[in-house]
C-alpha positions in Angstrom: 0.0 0.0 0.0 1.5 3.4 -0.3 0.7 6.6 1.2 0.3 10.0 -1.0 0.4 13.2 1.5 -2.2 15.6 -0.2 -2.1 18.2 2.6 -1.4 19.5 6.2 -3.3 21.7 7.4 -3.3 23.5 11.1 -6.4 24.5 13.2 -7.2 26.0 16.8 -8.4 23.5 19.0 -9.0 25.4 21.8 -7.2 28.7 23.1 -3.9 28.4 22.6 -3.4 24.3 21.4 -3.1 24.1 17.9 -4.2 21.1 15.8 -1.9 19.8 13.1 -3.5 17.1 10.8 -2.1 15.3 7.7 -4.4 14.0 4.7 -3.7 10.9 2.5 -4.9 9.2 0.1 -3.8 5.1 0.0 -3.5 3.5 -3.0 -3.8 -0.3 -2.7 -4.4 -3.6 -4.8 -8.0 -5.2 -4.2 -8.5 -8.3 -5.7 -12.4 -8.2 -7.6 -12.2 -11.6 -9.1 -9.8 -15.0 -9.5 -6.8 -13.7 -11.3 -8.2 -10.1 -12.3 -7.3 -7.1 -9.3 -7.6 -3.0 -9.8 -6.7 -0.1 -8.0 -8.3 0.6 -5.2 -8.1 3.8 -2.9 -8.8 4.8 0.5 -8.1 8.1 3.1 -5.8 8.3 6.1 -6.0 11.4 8.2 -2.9 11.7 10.9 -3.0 14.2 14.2 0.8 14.9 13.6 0.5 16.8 17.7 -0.8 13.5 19.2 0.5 11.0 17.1 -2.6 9.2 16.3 -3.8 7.9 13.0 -6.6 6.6 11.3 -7.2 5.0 8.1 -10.1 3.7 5.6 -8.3 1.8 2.8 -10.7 0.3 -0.3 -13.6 3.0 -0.4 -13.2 3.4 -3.8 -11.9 2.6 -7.6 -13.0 6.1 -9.1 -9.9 8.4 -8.8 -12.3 11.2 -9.0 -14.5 9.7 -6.5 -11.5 9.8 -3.9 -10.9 13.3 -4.7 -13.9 14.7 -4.2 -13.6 13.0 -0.8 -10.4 13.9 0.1 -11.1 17.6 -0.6 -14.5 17.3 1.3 -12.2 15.9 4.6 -9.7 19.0 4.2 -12.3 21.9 4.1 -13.8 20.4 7.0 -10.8 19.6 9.0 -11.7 16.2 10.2 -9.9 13.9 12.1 -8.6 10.8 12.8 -11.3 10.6 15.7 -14.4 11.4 13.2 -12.6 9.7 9.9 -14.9 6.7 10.1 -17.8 7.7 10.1 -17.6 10.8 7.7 -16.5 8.4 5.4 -19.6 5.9 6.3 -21.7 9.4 5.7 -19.9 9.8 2.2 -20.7 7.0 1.1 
């Protein structure tokens, strides 16, 4: 699987703490039937000040599909807490 950083982006938490997060998109493998396998892609979001991560691989095949949803998790600043289920939303 590999990991392509689309942005960072930095937010106030609360007065004074500052949020840093990091936005991927995961390009994988996914097998779709005996012998025959495809792209697939999925989103990571990373809170760089508290080390935690969390990841949705396979979501989607459509390159512009994952875009659109990568962009929508960067205007809204989610992260790696919320990931899961703004993706179960998106979908």
């Amino acid at each position: 699987m590999r990991e392509l950083l689309v942005d960072t982006c930095e937010t106030e938490i609360s007065a004074g703490q500052v949020g840093q997060y990091s936005y991927y998109i995961l390009v994988d493998e996914m097998e779709v039937a005996e012998g025959f396998s495809c792209e697939s892609y999925g989103v990571k979001v990373a809170d760089l000040a508290r080390g935690e991560a969390e990841s949705v691989p396979n979501i989607t095949v459509s390159v512009s599909r994952i875009d659109e949803l990568i962009d929508l998790l960067i205007r809204n600043l989610v992260t790696p807490v919320t990931l899961r289920d703004v993706v179960e939303d998106w979908l």
